[in-house]
N, C-alpha and C positions, 0 to 999 in steps of 0.2 A: 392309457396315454402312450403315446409311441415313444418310443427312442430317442430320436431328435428331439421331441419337444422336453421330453424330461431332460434331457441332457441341456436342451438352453436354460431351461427355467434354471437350473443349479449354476450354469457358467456364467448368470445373468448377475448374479450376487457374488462372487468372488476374486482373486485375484493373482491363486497362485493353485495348482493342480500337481496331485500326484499319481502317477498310474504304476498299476503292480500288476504284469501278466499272471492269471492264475493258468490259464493252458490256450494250447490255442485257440484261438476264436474267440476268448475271451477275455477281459481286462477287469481291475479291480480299479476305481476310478475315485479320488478322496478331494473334496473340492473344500480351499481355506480361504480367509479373508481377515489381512492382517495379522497372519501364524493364529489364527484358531480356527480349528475344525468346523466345518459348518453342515456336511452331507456327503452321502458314498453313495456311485449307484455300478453296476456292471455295465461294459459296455463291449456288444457283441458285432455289433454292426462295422462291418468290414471298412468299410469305404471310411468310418470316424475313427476306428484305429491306423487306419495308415496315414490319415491327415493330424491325431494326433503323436503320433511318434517320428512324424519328420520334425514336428515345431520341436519334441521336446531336447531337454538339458539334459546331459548325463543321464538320459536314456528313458526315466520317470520322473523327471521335471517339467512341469511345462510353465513359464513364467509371465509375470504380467504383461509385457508386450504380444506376446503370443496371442497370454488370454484377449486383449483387447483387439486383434484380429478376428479372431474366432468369434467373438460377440459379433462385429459389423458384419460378419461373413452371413451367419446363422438367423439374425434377426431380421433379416430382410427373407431368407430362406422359409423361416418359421410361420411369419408374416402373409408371405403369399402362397404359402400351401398348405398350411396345415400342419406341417410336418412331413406332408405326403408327397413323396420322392422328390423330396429335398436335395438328396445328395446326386441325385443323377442329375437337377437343374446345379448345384456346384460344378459337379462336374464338367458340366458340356459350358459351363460360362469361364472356365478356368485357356 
């Protein structure tokens, strides 16, 4: 499963996200719903850590407004490609 799509399936279910850089290029990514743990996945893919740490709060927060962006953003992404270069259709639609 690719990146994006793992990464929507878990934002698809929750409401509040925490990210913990473990070095560069990489992220420790813990996805709750309603303050209980639900799933953690890493996330390497460049273009979802710099879209994730503009939204976030004090730096590894990323909150339910956010989250609910990134849902509408992704599911249409997820949708019509697959997963497959998702972020580069993000991007050139930004």
């Amino acid at each position: 499963m690719n990146e994006l799509t793992n990464f929507y399936e878990k934002l698809s279910g929750c409401d509040f996200i925490a990210l913990t850089p473990i070095n560069e290029g990489r992220f420790y990514c813990r996805f709750y719903l309603n303050g209980l743990y639900l799933d953690r996945m890493f996330i390497t893919d460049v273009s979802l850590q710099e879209e994730l740490l503009l939204l976030s709060v004090d730096d590894e927060m990323i909150d339910e407004d956010s989250i609910t962006r990134l849902k509408n953003k992704y599911a249409k992404l997820v949708t019509a490609t697959d997963g497959e270069g998702a972020f580069e259709s993000a991007e050139s639609n930004q």
